[in-house]
N, C-alpha and C positions, 0 to 999 in steps of 0.2 A: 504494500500500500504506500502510494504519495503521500504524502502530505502537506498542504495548497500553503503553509510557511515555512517552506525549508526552501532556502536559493538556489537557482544554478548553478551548478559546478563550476568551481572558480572565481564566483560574485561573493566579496561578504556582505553579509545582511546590512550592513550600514553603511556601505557604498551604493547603496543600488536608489541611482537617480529621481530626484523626487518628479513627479507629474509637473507637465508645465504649464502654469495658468494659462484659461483659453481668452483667445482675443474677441474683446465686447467692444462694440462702439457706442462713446459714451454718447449721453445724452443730446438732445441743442438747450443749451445751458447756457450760452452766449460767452462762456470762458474759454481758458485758455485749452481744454481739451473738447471743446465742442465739437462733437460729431467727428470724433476724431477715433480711430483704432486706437484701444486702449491694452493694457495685460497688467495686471496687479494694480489697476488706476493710473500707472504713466502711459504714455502716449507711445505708440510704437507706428506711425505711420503719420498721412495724410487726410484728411477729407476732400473723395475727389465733386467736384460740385459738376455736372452735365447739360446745358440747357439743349431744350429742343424747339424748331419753327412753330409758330402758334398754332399754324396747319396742322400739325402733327398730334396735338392736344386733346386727350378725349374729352367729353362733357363733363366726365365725374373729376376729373384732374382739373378741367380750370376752374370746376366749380369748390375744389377744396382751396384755391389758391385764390379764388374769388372772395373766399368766406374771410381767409387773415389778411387779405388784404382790407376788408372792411372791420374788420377789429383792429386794424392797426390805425386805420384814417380815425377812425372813435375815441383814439387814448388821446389823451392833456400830458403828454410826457417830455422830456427833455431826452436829445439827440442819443442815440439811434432808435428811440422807441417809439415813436411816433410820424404818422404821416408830417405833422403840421411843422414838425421839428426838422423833416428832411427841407422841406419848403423854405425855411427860416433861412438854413444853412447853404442853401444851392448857390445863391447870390456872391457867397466868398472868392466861388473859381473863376466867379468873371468881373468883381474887382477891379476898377483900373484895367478893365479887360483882360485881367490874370497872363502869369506867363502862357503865349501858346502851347509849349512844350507838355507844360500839365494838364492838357485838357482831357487827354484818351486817359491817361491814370488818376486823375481826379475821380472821372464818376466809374475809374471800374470799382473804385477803392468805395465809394456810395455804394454801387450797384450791391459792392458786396454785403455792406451792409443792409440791406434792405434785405437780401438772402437770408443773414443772419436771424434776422428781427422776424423773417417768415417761417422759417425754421423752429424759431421758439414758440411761436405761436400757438401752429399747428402739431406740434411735437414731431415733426416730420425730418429726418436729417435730409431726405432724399426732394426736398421740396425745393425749384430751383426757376428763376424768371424764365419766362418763354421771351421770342425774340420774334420779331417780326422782319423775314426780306421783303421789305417793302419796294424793291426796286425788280422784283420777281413781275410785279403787280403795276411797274413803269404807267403804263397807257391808263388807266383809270382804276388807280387804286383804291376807290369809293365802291368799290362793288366788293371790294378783300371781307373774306366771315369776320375778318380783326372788327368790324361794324356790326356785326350781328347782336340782338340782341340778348344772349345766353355768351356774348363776348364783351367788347369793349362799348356798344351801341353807338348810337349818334350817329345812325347810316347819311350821308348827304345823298341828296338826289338831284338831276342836271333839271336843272327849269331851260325852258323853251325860249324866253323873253327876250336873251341876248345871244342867240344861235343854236340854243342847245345841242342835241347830240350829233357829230361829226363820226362818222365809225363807231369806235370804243370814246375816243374821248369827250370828254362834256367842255364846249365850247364858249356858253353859257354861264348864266348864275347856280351856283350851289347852294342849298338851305336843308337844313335839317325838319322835314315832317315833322317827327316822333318826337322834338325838342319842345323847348318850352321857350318861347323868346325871353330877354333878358336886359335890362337898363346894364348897359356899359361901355367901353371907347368904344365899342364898334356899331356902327347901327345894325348890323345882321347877325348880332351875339347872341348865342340860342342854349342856354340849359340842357344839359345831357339829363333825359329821364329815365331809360333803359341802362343797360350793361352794366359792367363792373361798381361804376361810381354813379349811376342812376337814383341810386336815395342814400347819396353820401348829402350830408350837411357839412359844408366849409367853412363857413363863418354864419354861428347861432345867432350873433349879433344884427346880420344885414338883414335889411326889410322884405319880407315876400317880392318874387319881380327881379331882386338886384343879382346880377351877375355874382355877386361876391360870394353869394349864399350857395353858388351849386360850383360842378364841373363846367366850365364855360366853354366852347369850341364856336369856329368861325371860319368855313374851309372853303376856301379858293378853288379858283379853276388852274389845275398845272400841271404838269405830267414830270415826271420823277426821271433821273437815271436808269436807261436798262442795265440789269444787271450783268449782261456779259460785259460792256464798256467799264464796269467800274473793275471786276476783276482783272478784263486787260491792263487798265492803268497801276492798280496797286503792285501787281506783279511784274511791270514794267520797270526797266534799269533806272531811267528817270526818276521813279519814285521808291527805292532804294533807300533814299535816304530817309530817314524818321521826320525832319521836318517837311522835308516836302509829300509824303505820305498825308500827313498833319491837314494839311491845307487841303489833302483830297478829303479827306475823311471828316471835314467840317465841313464841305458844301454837299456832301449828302446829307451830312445830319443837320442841315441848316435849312435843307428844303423842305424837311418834312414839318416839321416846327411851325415854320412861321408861313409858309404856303398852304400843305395839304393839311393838314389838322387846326390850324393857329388859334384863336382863342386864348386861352388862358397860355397852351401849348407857344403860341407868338411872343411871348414875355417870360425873363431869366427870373424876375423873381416869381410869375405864378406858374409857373411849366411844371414842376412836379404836382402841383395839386390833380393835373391829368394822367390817371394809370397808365396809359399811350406812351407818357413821359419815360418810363421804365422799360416799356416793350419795344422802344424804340432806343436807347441806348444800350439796351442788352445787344441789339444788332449792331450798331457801331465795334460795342466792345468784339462781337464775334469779326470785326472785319478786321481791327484791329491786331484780333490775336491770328488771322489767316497772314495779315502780314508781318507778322512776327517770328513766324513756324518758316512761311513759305520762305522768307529773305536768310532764313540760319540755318537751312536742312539747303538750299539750293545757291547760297553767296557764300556762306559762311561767317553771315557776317552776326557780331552780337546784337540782336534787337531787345534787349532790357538794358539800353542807355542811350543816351545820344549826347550831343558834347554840352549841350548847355544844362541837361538835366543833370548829370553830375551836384549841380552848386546849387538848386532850387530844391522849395520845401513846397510842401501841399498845402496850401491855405486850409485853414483852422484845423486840418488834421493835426497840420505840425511834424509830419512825416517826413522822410526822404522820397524824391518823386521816385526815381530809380526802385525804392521798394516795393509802388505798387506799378510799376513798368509789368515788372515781373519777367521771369527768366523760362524757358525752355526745357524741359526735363525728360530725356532723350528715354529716361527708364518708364514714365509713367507718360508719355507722348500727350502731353499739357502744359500749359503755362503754369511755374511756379509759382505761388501767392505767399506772403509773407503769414496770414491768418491769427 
């Protein structure tokens, strides 16, 4: 007969290796091991974050991502826990018109937190912004489900008055049906009443009517960047370099803002109050990081610096910009994040 505590031959009983704790990934806890691979409580790894096209998004997923997104616009908190706090703080990066260098690690260094903040929300580590290619959608992006109302709402539609519809594109005036007109600069200001921010309240204070009080949108007639041209240029030798990258990658995210969305979206300090505001930098950040990967796997060259970033800090982060550049990580084939 065995007996199940006598060693193998050759093993003494008090060398024989302990069990090794199994790896948990902690909590979102908004700390230093947030959602982070853990073993005995320290941290043994990464948190890798994944977005995916908004297209791509089932009902039940944006609607879990719908729901902390409106408990986060809800809270009276101080920076990063609340919408109204992200709003407050937007303004700092464009400052004196902020250095240009920091504009793409400005708001990835936001974007991430706003991850964060949904994360703890939802108790979800795997919970991550969707992104909208908005330039997929070039010719009349007012038709994209991003307008749907179980999505971002505030479908516009071409009125006929001043040409209307030309092909696909609207020639015309644009106005929101399903809106709710709205006193503010603009005469054609129209309250978002459907989608994600549909029965957000933005300021409790302003009077039934006032723009202030809701999501406010005001979208133009204008057709976007096709997307095969913008991949040409990023990937082209000419834009190689991080600044002049810089300057492509602002007049896409310039157009959507203050052309095809504008409204609230048209102005640095209310443009976050618009969830659009988010789904539309998540895309930026994804072009950002293609020309990041594609310039250091195909030049060799280091894309987490450039010469002026070195000596610049991140307005009211107080960061190094270089930190949330973020670097190439050839073993986990993603942009490193400081986190």
């Amino acid at each position: 007969q065995v007996l199940s505590n006598i060693a193998p031959l050759g093993v003494r009983q008090e060398d024989k290796p302990e069990p090794e704790e199994p790896v948990v990934i902690h909590g979102p806890d908004m700390g230093e091991r947030h959602c982070r691979p853990t073993r005995g409580g320290e941290p043994v790894g990464v948190q890798y974050r994944v977005r995916k096209e908004i297209h791509l998004w089932s009902d039940t997923e944006f609607s879990e991502l719908s729901s902390a997104m409106g408990t986060f616009q809800a809270r009276d908190a101080d920076y990063p826990n609340s919408l109204a706090s992200f709003v407050q703080v937007h303004p700092t990066c464009h400052m004196n018109n902020g250095p240009l260098n920091a504009f793409l690690a400005w708001h990835r260094r936001l974007l991430y937190d706003l991850e964060t903040a949904l994360q703890n929300i939802s108790g979800q580590c795997n919970l991550t912004l969707p992104y909208w290619n908005s330039n997929l959608e070039a010719g009349n992006p007012w038709v994209s489900r991003v307008f749907d109302p179980n999505r971002y709402g505030g479908r516009p539609v071409c009125s006929s008055e001043l040409g209307g519809v030309d092909g696909d594109a609207c020639t015309g005036n644009l106005s929101i049906p399903d809106g709710q007109p709205c006193r503010g600069q603009n005469a054609n200001s129209t309250c978002i009443v459907d989608g994600m921010a549909g029965a957000w309240v933005m300021n409790s204070e302003a009077s039934p009517g006032d723009c202030a009080r809701c999501v406010d949108r005001n979208p133009r007639t204008n057709a976007l960047h096709p997307f095969a041209l913008v991949m040409e240029v990023l990937s082209s030798e000419r834009f190689a370099r991080f600044e002049n990258a810089t300057d492509v990658l602002e007049a896409v995210h310039n157009m959507l803002h203050a052309v095809i969305v504008n409204g609230d979206m048209g102005s640095v300090p209310g443009s976050p109050k618009d969830p659009i505001f988010f789904l539309h930098h998540a895309y930026i950040d994804r072009l950002f990081n293609f020309w990041q990967v594609f310039n250091h796997l195909t030049r060799g060259l280091d894309t987490s610096t450039c010469e002026a970033c070195k000596y610049e800090m991140l307005a009211f982060y107080d960061e190094p910009l270089e930190d949330w550049m973020g670097a190439y990580d050839a073993e986990g084939q993603c942009i490193l994040l400081p986190g």
